[in-house]
C-alpha positions in Angstrom: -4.8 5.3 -19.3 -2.3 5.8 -16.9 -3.0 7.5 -13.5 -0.6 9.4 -11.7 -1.1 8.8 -8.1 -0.2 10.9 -5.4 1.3 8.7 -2.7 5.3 8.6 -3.3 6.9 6.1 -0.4 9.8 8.0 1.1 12.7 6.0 2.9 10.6 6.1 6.4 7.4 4.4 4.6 10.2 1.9 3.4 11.8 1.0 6.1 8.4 0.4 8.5 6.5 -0.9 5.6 9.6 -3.6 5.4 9.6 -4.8 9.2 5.4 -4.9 8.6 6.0 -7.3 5.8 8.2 -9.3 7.8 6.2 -10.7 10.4 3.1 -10.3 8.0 3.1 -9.3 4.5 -0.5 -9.3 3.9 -0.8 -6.4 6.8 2.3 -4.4 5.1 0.2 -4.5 1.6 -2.9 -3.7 3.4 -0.9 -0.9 5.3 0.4 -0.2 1.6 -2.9 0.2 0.5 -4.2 2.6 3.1 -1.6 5.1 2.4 -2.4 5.1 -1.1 -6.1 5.6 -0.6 -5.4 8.6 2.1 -6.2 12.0 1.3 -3.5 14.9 1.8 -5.2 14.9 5.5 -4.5 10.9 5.9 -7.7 9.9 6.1 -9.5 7.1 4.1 -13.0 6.9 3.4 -14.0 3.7 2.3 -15.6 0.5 4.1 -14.1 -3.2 4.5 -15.9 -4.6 1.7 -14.3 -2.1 -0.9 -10.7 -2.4 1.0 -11.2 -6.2 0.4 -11.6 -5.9 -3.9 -9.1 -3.1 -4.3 -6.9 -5.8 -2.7 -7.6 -8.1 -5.0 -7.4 -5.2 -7.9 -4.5 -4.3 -6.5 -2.4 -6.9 -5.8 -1.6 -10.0 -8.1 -0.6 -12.0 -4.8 -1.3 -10.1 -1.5 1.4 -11.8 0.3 4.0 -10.7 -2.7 6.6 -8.1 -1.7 4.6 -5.0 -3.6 6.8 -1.7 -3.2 9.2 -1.1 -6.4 13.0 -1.1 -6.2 14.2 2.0 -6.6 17.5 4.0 -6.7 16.2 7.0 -5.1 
């Protein structure tokens, strides 16, 4: 089953979520993360706990570069 999701990066998200991942890629995939879970109003309800496993759902590594080349 594969689920379509609704977040799309655009070449802003890129570009800020490249300088995050920089100085620390864990915040850039947490930051990564956040923007898929947010709602067409940009909010995210959830709590730390559930943040933490769909980290480690999300992500084979957490420090891993996570955003897929594209040539859009």
């Amino acid at each position: 089953m594969v689920i379509e999701m609704a977040f799309a990066p655009n070449r802003k998200f890129k570009k800020r979520y490249d300088k995050i991942f920089r100085k620390d890629p864990l915040a850039a995939n947490t930051y990564l993360l956040l923007c898929e879970l947010a709602d067409k109003r940009g909010e995210v309800t959830t709590n730390e706990a559930e943040i933490a496993e769909l980290m480690r759902t999300r992500f084979n590594d957490p420090s891993e570069y996570a955003l897929k080349e594209t040539n859009g």
